[in-house]
C-alpha positions as CSV (number, residue, x, y, z in Angstrom):
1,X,108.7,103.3,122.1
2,X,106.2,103.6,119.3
3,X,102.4,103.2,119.3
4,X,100.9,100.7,117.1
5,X,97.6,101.3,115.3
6,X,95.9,98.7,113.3
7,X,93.1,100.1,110.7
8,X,90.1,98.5,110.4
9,X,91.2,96.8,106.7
10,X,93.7,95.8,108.5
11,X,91.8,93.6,111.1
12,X,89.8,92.1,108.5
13,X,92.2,91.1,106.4
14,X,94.0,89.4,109.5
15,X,90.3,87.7,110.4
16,X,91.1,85.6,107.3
17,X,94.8,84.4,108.2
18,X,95.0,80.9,109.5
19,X,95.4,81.4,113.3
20,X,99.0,80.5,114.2
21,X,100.0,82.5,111.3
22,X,97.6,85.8,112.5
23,X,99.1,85.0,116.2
24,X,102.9,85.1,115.1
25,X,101.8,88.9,112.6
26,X,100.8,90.0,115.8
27,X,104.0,89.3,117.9
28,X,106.0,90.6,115.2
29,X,104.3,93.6,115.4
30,X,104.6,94.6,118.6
31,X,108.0,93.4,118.7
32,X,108.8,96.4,116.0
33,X,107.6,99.2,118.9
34,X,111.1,99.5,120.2
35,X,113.3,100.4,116.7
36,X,110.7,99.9,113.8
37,X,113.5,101.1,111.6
38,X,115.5,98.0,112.0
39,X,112.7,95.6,110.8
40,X,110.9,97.6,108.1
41,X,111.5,98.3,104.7
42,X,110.9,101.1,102.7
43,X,108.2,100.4,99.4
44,X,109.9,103.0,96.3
45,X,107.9,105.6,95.6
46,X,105.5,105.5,98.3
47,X,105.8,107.1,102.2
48,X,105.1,103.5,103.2
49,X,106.8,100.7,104.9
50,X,107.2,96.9,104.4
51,X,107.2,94.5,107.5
52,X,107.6,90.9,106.0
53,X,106.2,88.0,108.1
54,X,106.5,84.5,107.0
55,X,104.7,84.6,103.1
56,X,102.3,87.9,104.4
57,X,103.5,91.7,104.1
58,X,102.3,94.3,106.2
59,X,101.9,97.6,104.9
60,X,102.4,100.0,107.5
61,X,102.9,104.3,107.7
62,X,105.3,105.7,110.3
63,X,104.6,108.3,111.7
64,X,108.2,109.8,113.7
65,X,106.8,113.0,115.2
66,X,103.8,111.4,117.0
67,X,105.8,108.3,117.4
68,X,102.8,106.2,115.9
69,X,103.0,103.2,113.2
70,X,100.0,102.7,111.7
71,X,99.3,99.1,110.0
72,X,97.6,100.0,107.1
73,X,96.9,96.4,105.0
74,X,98.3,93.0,105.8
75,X,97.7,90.0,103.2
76,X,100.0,87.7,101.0
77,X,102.9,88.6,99.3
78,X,101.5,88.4,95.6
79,X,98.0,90.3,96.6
80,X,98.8,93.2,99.0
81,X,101.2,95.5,96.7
C-alpha cells in the first residue's frame, strides 16, 4: 500500500473546490493507495501522473521505491496543465 502526500499548493488549491466536490478528490485519493497504477495516467513528457476526478485533475509524482504518491496540484481540467 502506498503513502499519500498532499503539498501544500495542493491543499490550497483544494480550499477553493466546492465541498462535495473537495470531499469526493479526497476519497478518490485514498482509494488509489492500493494499485495507483490502475487509476492514473501518465502526462507525455513529464515523470508525472494524471488522476481525473469529475471536471478536476490531480497532478501527482509516484514515487515506487519509497512507495509514496505525492499530490502535487489539483484544479480544473482547462487550468492545471
Amino acid at each position: 500500500m502506498y503513502s499519500v502526500e498532499i503539498s501544500k499548493n495542493a491543499k490550497k488549491l483544494l480550499k477553493k473546490i466546492q465541498g462535495q466536490d473537495a470531499e469526493i478528490i479526497l476519497n478518490k485519493i485514498n482509494s488509489i493507495r492500493e494499485n495507483p497504477f490502475s487509476y492514473l495516467k501518465k502526462l507525455k513528457g513529464s515523470k508525472l501522473w494524471r488522476l481525473r476526478v469529475l471536471k478536476y485533475r490531480i497532478i501527482v509524482d509516484v514515487i515506487v521505491s519509497g512507495r509514496r504518491i505525492i499530490v502535487l496540484r489539483i484544479g480544473h481540467r482547462k487550468s492545471v496543465y
